[in-house]
TIMI-2910 file (N, C-alpha, C, CB; in pm, 1 decimal, decimal comma, always signed):
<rs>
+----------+----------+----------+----------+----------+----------+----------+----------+----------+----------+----------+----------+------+
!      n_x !      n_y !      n_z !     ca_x !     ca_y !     ca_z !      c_x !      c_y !      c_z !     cb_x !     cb_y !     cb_z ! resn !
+----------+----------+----------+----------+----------+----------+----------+----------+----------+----------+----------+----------+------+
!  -1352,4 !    -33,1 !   -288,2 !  -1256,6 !    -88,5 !   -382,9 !  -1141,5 !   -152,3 !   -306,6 !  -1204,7 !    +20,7 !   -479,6 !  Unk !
!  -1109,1 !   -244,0 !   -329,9 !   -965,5 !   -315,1 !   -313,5 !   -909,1 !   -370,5 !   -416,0 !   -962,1 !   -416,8 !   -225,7 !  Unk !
!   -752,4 !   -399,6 !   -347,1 !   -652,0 !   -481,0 !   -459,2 !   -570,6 !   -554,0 !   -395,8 !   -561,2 !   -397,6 !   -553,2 !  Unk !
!   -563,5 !   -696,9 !   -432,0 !   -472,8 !   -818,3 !   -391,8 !   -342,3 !   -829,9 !   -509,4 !   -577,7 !   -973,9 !   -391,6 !  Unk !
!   -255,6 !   -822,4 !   -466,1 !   -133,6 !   -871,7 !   -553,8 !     +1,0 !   -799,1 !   -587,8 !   -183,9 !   -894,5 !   -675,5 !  Unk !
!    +53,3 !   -814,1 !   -714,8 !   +224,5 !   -748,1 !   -696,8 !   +211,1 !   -625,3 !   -621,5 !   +312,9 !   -700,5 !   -855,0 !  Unk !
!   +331,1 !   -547,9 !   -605,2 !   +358,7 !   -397,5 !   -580,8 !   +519,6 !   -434,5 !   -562,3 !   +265,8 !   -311,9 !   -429,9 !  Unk !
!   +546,8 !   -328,0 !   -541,4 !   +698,0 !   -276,8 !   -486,5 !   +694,0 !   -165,3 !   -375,9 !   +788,7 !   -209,3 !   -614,6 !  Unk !
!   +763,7 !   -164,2 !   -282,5 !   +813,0 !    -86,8 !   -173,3 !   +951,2 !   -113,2 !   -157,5 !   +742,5 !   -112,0 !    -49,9 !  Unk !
!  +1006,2 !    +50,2 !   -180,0 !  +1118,8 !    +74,8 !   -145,2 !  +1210,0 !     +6,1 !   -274,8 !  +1138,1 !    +22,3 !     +2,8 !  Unk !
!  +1107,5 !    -13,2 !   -385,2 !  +1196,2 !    -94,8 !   -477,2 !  +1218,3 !   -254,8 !   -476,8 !  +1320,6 !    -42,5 !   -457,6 !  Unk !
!  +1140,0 !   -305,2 !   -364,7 !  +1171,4 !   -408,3 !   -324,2 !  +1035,3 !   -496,3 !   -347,6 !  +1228,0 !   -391,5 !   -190,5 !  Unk !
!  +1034,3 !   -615,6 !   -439,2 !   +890,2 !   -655,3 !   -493,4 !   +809,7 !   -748,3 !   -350,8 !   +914,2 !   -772,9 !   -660,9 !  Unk !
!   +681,0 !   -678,6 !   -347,7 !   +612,9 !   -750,7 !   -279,1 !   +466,8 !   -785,0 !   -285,0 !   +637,0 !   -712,4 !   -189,2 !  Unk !
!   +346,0 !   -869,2 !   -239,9 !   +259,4 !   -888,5 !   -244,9 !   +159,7 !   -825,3 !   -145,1 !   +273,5 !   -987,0 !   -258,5 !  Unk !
!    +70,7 !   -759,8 !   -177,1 !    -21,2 !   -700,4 !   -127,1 !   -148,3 !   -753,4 !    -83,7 !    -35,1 !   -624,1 !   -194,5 !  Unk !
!   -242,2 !   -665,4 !    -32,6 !   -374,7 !   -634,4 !    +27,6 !   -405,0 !   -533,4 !    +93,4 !   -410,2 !   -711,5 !    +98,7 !  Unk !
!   -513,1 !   -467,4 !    -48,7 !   -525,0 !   -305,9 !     +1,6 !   -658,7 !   -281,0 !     -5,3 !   -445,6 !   -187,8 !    -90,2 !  Unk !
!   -700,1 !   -210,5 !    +77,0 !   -855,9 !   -161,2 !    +30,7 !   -859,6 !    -15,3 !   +103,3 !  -1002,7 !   -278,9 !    +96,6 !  Unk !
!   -973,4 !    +96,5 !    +16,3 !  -1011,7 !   +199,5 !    +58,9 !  -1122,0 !   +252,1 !    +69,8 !   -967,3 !   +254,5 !    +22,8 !  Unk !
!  -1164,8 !   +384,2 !   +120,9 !  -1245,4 !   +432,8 !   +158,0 !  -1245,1 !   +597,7 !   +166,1 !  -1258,1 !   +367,3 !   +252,2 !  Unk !
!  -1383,1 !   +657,5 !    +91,4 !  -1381,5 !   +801,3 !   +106,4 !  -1397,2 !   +822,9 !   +205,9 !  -1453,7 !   +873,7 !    +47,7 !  Unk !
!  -1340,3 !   +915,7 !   +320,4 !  -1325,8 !   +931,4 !   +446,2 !  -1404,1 !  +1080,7 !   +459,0 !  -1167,0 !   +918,0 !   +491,0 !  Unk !
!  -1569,8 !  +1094,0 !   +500,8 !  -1620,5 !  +1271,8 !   +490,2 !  -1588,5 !  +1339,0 !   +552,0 !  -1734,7 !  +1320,2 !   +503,8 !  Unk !
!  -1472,7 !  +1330,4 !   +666,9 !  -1445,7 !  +1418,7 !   +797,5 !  -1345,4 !  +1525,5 !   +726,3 !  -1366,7 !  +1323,5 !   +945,0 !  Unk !
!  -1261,6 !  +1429,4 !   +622,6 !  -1155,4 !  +1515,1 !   +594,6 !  -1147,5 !  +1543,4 !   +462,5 !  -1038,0 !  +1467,9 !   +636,4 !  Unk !
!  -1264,4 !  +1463,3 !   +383,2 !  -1269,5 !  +1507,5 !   +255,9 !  -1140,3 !  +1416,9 !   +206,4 !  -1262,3 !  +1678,9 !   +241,0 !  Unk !
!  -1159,2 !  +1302,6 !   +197,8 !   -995,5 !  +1221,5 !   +141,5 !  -1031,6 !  +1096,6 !    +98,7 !   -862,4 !  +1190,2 !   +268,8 !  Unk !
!   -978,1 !  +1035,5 !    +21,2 !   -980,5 !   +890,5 !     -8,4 !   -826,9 !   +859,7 !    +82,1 !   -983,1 !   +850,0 !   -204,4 !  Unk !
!   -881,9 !   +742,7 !   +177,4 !   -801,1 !   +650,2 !   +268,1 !   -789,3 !   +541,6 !   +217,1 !   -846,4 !   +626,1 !   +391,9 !  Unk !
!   -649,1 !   +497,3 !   +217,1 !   -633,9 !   +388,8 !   +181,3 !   -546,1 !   +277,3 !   +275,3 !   -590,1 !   +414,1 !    +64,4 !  Unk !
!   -538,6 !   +164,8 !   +285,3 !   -486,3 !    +66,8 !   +371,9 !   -444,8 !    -75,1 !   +339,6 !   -568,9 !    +57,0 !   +458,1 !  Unk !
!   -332,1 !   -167,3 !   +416,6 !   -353,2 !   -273,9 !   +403,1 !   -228,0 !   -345,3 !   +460,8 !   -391,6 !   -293,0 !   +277,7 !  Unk !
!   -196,3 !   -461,6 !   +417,7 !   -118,2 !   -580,0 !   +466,6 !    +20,8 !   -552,1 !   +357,7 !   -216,1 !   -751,6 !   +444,6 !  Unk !
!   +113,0 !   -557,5 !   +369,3 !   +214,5 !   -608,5 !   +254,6 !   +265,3 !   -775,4 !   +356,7 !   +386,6 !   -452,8 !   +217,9 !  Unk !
!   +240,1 !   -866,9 !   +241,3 !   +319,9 !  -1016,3 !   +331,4 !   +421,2 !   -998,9 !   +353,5 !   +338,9 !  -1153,4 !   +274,4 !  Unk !
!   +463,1 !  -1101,8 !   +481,1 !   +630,3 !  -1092,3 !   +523,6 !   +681,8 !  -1084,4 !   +374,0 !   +707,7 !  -1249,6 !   +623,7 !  Unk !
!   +804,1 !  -1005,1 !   +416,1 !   +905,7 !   -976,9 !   +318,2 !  +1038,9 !   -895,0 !   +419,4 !   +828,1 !   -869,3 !   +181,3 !  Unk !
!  +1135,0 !   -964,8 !   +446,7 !  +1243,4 !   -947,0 !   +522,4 !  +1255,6 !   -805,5 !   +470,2 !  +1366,4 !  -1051,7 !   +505,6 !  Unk !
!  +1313,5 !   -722,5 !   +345,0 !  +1341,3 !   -612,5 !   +306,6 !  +1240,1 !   -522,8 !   +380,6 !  +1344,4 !   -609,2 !   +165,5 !  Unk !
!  +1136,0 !   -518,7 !   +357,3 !  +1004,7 !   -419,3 !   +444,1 !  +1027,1 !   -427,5 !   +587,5 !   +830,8 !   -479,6 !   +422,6 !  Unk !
!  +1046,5 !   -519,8 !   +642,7 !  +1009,6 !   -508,1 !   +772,8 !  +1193,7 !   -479,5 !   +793,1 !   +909,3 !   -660,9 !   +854,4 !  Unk !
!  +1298,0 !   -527,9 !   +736,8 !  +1408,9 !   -403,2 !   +798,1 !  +1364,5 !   -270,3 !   +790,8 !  +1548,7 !   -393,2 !   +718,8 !  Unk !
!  +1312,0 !   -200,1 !   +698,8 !  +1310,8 !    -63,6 !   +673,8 !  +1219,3 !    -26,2 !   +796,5 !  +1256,6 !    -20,5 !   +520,9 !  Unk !
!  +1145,4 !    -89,8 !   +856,8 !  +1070,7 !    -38,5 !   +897,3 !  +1179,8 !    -35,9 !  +1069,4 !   +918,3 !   -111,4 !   +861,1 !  Unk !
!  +1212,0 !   -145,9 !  +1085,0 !  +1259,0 !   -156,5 !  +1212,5 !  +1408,6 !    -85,7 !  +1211,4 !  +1257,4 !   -312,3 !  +1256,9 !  Unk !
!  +1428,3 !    -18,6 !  +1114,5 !  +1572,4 !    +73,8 !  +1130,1 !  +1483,0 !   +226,1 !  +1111,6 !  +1726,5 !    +36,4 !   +973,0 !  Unk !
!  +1381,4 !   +230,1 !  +1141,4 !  +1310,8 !   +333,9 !  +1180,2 !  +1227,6 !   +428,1 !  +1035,7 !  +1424,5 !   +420,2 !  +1268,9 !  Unk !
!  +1238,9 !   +356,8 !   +952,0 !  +1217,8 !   +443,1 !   +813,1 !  +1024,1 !   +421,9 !   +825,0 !  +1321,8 !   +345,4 !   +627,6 !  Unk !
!   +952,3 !   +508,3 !   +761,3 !   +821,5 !   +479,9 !   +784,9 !   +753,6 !   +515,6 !   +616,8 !   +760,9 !   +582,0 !   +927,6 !  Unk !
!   +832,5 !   +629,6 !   +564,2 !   +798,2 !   +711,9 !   +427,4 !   +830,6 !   +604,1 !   +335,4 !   +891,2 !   +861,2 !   +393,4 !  Unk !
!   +784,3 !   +570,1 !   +274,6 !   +799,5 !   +498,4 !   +120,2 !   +716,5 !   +487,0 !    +43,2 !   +831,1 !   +382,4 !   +109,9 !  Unk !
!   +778,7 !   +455,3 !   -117,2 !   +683,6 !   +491,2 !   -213,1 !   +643,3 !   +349,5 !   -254,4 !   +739,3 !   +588,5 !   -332,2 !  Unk !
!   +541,2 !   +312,3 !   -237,0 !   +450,5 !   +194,5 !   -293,1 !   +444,4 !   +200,0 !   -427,6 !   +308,2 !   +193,7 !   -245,1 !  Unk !
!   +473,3 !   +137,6 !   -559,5 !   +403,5 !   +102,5 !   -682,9 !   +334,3 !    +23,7 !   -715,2 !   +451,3 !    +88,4 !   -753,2 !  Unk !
!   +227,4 !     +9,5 !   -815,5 !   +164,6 !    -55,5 !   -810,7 !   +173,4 !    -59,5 !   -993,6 !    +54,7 !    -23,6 !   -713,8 !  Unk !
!   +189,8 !   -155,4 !  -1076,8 !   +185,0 !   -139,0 !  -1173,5 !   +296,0 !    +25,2 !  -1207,1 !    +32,9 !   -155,0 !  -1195,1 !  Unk !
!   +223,1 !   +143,0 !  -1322,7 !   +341,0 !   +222,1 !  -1338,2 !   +251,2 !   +374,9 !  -1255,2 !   +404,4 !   +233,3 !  -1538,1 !  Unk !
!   +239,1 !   +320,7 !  -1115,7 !   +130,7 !   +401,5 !  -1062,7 !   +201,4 !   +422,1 !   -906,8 !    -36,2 !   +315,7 !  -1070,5 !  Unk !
!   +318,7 !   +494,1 !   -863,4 !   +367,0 !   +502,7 !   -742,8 !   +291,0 !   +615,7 !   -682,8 !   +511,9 !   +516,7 !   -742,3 !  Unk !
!   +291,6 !   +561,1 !   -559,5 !   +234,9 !   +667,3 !   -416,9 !   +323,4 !   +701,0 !   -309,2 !   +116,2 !   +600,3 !   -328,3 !  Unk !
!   +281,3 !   +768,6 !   -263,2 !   +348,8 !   +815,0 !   -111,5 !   +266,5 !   +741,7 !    -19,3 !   +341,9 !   +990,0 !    -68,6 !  Unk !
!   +329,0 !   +592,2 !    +58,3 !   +317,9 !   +542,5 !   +147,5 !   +341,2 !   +548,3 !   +298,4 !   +345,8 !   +489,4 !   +110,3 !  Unk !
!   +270,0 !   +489,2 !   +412,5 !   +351,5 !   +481,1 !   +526,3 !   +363,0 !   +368,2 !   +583,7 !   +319,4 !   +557,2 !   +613,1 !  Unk !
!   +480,1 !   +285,5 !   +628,0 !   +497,5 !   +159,8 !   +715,9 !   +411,0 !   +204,6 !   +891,1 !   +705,2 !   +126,3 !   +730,0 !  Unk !
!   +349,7 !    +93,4 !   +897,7 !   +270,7 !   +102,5 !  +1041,1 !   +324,1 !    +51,6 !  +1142,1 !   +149,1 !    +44,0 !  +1047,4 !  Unk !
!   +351,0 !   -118,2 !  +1131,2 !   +403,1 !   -172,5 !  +1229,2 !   +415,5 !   -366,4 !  +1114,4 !   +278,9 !   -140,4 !  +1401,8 !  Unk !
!   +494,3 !   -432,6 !  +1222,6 !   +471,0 !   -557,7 !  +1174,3 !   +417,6 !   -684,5 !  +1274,7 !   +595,5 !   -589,0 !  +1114,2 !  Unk !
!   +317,4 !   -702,7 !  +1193,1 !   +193,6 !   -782,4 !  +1264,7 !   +241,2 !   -976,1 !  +1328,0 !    +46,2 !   -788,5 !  +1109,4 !  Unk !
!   +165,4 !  -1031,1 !  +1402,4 !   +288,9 !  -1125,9 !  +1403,4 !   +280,1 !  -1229,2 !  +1342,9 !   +329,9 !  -1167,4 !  +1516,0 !  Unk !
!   +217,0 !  -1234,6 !  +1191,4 !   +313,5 !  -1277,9 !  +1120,3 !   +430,8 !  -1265,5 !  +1033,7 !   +277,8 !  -1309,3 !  +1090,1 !  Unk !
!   +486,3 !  -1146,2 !  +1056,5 !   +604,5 !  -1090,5 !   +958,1 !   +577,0 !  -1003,4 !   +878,9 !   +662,4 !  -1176,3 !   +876,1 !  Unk !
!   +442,1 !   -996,9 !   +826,7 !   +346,9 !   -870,4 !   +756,4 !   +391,9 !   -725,5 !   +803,0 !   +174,8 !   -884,4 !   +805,0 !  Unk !
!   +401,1 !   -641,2 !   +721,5 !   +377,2 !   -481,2 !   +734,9 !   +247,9 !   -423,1 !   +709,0 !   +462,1 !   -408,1 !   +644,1 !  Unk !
!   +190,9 !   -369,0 !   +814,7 !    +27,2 !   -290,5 !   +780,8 !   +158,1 !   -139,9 !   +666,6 !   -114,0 !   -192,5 !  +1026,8 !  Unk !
!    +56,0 !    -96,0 !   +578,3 !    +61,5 !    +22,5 !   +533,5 !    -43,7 !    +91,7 !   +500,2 !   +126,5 !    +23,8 !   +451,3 !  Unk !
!    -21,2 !   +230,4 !   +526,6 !   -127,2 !   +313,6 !   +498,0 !    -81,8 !   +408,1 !   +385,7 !   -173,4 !   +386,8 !   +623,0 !  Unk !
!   -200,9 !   +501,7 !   +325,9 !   -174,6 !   +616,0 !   +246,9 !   -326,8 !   +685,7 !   +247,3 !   -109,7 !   +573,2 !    +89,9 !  Unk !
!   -291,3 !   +790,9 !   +173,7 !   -392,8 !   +897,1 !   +201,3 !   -413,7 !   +989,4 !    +25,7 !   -315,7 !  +1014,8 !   +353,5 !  Unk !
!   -497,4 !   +940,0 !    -24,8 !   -501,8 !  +1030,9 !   -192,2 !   -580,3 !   +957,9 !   -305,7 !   -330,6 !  +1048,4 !   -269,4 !  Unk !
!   -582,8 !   +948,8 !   -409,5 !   -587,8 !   +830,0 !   -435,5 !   -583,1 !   +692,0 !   -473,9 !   -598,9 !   +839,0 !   -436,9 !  Unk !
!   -674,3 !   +594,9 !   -527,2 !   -579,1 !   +469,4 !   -445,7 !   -512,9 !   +414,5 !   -515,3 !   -637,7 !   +357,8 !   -379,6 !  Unk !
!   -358,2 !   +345,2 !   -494,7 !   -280,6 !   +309,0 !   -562,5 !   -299,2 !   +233,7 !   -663,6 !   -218,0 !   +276,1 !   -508,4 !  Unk !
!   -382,7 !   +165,0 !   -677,7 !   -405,3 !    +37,7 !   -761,7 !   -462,6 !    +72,6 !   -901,1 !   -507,8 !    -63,2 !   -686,9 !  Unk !
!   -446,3 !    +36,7 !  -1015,7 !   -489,8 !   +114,5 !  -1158,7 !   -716,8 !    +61,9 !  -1126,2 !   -362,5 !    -10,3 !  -1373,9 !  Unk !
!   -713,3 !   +129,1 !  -1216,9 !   -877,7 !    +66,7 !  -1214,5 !   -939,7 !    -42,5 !  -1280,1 !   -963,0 !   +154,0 !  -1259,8 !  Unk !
!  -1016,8 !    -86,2 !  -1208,6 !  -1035,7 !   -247,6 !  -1280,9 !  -1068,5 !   -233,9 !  -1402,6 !  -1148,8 !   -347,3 !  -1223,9 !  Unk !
!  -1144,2 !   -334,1 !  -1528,0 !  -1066,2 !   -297,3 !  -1635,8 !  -1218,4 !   -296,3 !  -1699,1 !   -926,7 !   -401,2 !  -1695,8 !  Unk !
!  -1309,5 !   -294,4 !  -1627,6 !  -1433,4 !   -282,8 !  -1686,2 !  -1477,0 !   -149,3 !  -1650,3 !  -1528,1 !   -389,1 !  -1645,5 !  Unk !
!  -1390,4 !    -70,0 !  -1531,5 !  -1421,0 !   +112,0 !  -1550,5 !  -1303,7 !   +146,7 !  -1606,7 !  -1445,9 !   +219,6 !  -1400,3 !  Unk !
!  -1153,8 !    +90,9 !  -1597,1 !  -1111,5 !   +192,1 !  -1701,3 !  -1198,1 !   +187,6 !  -1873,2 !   -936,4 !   +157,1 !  -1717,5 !  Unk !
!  -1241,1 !   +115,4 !  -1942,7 !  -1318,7 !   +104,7 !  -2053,4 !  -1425,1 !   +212,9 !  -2069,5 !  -1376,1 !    -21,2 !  -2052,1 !  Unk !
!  -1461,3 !   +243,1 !  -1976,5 !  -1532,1 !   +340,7 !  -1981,6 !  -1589,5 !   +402,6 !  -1976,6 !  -1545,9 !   +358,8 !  -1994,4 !  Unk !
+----------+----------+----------+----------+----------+----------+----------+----------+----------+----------+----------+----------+------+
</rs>
């Protein structure tokens, strides 16, 4: 599963690219991805902050900032499961 598009970090609106994976070592859904440059993210990250809560729609997680890639991008990770609501042909049912 993946998801391209809005979110917020740190409160601060940004555009995404996420995708995950059940991980069997640890028994977890992993999740990952890109947030695009966005000046606000990549301060937080470079004044040392790493914890933040990603939303996605009315669906927040416990995130982590990785590093920023060189184009201005923030990788983020998380670990549970995945932020993004479900597409709309399984939420149905």
């Amino acid at each position: 599963m993946s998801y391209d598009g809005p979110a917020h970090v740190a409160g601060h609106p940004v555009r995404v690219h996420l995708a995950g994976r059940w991980e069997p070592v640890d028994g977890r859904y992993h999740w990952a991805g890109r947030i695009e440059p966005q000046p606000h993210v990549a301060d937080l990250l470079r004044s040392g902050r790493r914890d933040v809560e990603l939303r996605i729609a009315d669906r927040p997680t416990r995130a982590r900032l990785a590093e920023i890639d060189p184009w201005g991008g923030v990788r983020v990770t998380g670990v549970g499961g995945p932020p993004w609501p479900p597409p709309a042909d399984l939420a149905d049912a």
